[in-house]
C-alpha positions in Angstrom: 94.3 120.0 118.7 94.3 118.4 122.0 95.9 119.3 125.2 98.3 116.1 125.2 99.6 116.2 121.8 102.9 116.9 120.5 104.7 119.2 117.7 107.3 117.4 116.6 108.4 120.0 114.2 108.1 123.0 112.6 108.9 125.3 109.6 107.9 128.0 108.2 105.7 129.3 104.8 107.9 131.0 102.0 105.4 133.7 102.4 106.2 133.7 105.8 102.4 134.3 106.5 102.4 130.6 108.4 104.1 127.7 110.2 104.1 124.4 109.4 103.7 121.9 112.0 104.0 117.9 112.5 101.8 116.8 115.2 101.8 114.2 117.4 98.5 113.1 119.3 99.3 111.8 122.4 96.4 110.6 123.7 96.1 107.0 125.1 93.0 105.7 123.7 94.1 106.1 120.2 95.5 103.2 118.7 97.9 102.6 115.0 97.2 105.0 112.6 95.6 107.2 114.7 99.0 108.1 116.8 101.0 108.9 114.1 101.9 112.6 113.1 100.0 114.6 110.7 100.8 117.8 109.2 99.3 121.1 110.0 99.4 125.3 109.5 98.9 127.5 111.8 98.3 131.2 110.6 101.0 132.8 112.2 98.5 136.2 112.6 95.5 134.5 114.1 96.9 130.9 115.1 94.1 129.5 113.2 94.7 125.5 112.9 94.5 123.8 110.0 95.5 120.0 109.0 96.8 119.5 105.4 95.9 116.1 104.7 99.3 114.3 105.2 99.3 111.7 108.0 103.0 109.1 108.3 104.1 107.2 110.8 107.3 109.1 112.1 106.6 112.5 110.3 109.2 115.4 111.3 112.1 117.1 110.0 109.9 119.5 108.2 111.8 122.2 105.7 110.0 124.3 103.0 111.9 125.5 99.7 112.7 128.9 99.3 110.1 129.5 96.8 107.5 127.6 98.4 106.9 124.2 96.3 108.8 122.0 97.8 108.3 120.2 101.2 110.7 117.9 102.5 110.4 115.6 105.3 111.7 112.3 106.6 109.1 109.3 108.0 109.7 106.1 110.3 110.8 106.1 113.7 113.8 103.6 114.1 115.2 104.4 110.4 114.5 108.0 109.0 113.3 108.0 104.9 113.4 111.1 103.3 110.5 112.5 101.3 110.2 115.3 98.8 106.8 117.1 97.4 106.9 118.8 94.9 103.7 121.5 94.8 101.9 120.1 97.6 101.4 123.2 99.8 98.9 125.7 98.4 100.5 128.6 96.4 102.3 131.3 99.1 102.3 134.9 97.9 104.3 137.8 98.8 103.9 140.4 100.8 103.3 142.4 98.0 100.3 140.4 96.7 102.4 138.5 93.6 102.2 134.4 93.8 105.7 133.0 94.0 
């Protein structure tokens, strides 16, 4: 992650074990695509970075289900859409070890 970017966002695992971010690049030499927000966890232990694979123009308003398989999120910058995934994220366990 660079030193100009943005979070636009963030939420929190159901395990609890990390936070979901939506970033922002903000650098100036990056043009369409590469400007818009992408998702990201950071291990809330280490505050490892990692990107998830999900890159929309406008993404914030992050929110994770109780249980952990649902993210929801809206897109666009002058009119807000929102989105649902269902089983996106990988699995979350408990603090016990168990999947939920």
């Amino acid at each position: 992650m660079g030193a100009k970017d943005r979070f636009l966002d963030m939420s929190w695992t159901a395990d609890g074990r990390a936070i979901l971010i939506s970033r922002f690049p903000r650098d100036p030499q990056l043009k369409g695509e590469q400007t818009w927000p992408s998702l990201w966890r950071v291990d809330a232990r280490t505050g490892a970075t990692e990107p998830l694979g999900l890159k929309l123009e406008g993404l914030r308003d992050l929110a994770v289900s109780p249980d952990g398989r649902h993210l929801s999120f809206t897109v666009g910058w002058t009119a807000r859409e929102p989105w649902i995934l269902e089983n996106y994220l990988p699995t979350s366990r408990a603090a016990d070890g168990t999947r939920r």
